[in-house]
C-alpha positions in Angstrom: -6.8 -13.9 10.4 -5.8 -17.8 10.3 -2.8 -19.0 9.3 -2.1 -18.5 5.8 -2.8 -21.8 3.5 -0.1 -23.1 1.5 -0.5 -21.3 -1.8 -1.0 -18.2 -0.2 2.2 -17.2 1.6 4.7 -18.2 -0.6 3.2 -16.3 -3.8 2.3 -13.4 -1.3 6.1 -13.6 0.1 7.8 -13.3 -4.0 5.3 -10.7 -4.7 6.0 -8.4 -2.1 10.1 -9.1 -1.8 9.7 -8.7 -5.7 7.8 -5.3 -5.8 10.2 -4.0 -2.9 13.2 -4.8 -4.8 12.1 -3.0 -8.0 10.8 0.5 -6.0 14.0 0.5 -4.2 16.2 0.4 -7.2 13.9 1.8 -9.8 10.8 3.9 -7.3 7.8 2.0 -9.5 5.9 -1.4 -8.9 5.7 -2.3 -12.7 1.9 -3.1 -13.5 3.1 -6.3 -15.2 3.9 -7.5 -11.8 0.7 -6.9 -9.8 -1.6 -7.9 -13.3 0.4 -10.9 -12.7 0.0 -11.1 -9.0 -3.7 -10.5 -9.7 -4.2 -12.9 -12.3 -2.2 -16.2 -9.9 -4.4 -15.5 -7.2 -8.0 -15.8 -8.7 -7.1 -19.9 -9.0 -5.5 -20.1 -5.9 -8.2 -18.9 -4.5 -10.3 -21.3 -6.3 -8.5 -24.5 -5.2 -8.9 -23.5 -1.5 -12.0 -21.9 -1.0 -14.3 -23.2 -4.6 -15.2 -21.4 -6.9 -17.9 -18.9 -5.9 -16.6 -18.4 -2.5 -13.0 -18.2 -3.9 -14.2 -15.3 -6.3 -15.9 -13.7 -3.3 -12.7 -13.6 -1.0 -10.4 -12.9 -4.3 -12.6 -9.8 -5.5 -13.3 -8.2 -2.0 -9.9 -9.1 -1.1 -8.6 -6.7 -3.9 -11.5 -4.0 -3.6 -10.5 -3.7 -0.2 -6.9 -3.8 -0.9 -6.8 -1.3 -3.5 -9.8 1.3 -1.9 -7.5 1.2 1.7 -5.0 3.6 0.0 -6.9 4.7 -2.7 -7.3 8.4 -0.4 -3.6 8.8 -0.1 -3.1 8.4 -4.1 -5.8 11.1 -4.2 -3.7 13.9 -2.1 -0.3 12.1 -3.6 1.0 10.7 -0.5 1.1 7.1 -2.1 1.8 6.1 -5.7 -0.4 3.9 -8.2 1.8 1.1 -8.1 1.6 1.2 -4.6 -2.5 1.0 -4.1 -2.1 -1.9 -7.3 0.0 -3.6 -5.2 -2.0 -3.1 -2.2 -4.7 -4.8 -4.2 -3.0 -8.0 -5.3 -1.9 -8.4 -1.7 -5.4 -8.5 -0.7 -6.2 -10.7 -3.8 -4.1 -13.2 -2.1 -4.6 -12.2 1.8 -8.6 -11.2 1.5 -10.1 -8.7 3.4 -9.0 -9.1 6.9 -5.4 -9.6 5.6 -5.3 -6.7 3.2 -6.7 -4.5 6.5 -3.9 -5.7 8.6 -1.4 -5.3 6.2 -2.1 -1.7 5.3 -1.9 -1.0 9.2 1.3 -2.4 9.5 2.8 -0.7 6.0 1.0 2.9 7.4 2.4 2.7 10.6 5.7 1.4 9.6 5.7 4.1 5.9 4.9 6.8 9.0 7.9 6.0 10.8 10.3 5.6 7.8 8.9 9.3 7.0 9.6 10.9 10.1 12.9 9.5 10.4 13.9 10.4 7.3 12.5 14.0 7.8 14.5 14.5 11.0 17.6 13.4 9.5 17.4 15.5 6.8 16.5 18.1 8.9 13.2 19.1 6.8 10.6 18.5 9.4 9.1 22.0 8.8 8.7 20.8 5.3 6.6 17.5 5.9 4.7 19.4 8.0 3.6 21.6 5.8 3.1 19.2 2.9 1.0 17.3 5.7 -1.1 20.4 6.8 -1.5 21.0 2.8 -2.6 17.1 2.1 -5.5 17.5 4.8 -6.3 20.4 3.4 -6.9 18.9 -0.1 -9.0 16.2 1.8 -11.5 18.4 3.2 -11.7 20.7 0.3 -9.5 23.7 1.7 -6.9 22.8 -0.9 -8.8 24.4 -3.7 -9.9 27.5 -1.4 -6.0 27.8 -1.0 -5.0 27.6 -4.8 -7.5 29.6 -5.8 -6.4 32.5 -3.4 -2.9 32.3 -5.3 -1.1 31.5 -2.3 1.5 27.9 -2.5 0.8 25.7 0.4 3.5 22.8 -0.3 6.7 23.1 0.2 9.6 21.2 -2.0 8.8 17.2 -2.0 10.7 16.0 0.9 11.4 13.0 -0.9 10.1 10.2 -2.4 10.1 7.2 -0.5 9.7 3.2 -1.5 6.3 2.4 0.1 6.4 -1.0 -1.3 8.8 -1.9 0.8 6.6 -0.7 3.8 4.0 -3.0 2.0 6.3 -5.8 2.0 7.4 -5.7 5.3 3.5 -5.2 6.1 2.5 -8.4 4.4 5.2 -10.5 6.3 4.0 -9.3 9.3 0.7 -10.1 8.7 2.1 -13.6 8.0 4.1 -14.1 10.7 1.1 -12.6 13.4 -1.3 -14.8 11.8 0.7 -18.5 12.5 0.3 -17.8 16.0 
């Protein structure tokens, strides 16, 4: 990806300090937010790239931002607000951005996870809430509950992924100046 044109970063840059703030103090991404955040970009993208190709790069942008962690909403491992805001980032970023940012927020989410796992000392448990997830994915989930037996374990937590998205999106600002 290019550098980011004007509009761009510094709407992309209050959306995603904006979303973290709110699922750090409150755990949710309001939907007035990213409606909002959806809504700004379609004219942005407008002015820079016209208005066919603008609509192109706004609505795969968002497709692709939203169906990236669409699958982890599915087995629970992500929130709605989370795969909304995934969506209005890649309204603003378009595809290629949306891509890199969801690598950075995974890889950076997967860390935060593990850490917080080993200092609570409940590694066992995200394993096992892990094994469970893939199970769901490949269809042993339903083989499993309908045996009677409880695969997951106690949440380990619930953790702020919109701040992983965040810190995703600046990075994929900052790695895209140079």
């Amino acid at each position: 990806m290019n550098a980011v044109p004007f509009p761009l970063g510094p709407c992309v840059l209050l959306l995603v300090i904006t979303a973290a703030a709110l699922d750090l103090r409150t755990r949710r991404i309001p939907n007035w937010l990213v409606a909002t955040a959806l809504v700004a970009a379609l004219p942005a993208q407008w002015m820079l790239y016209g208005a066919v190709d603008g609509l192109a790069v706004w609505f795969a942008g968002s497709l692709v931002g939203g169906l990236i962690f669409l699958p982890g909403y599915m087995v629970r491992a992500v929130g709605a607000g989370d795969v909304k805001l995934m969506a209005a980032v890649g309204a603003w970023f378009g595809i290629s951005g949306a891509i890199e940012t969801a690598m950075i927020a995974c890889a950076i989410g997967g860390v935060w996870a593990l850490t917080v796992m080993l200092l609570k000392r409940r590694m066992k448990d995200g394993l096992s809430n892990t094994y469970s997830m893939l199970l769901s994915v490949t269809g042993g989930w339903r083989q499993v509950v309908q045996h009677g037996e409880v695969m997951r374990a106690l949440s380990v937590g619930r953790m702020p992924f919109g701040v992983a998205i965040a810190i995703g999106a600046l990075s994929t600002m900052v790695l895209s100046v140079q």
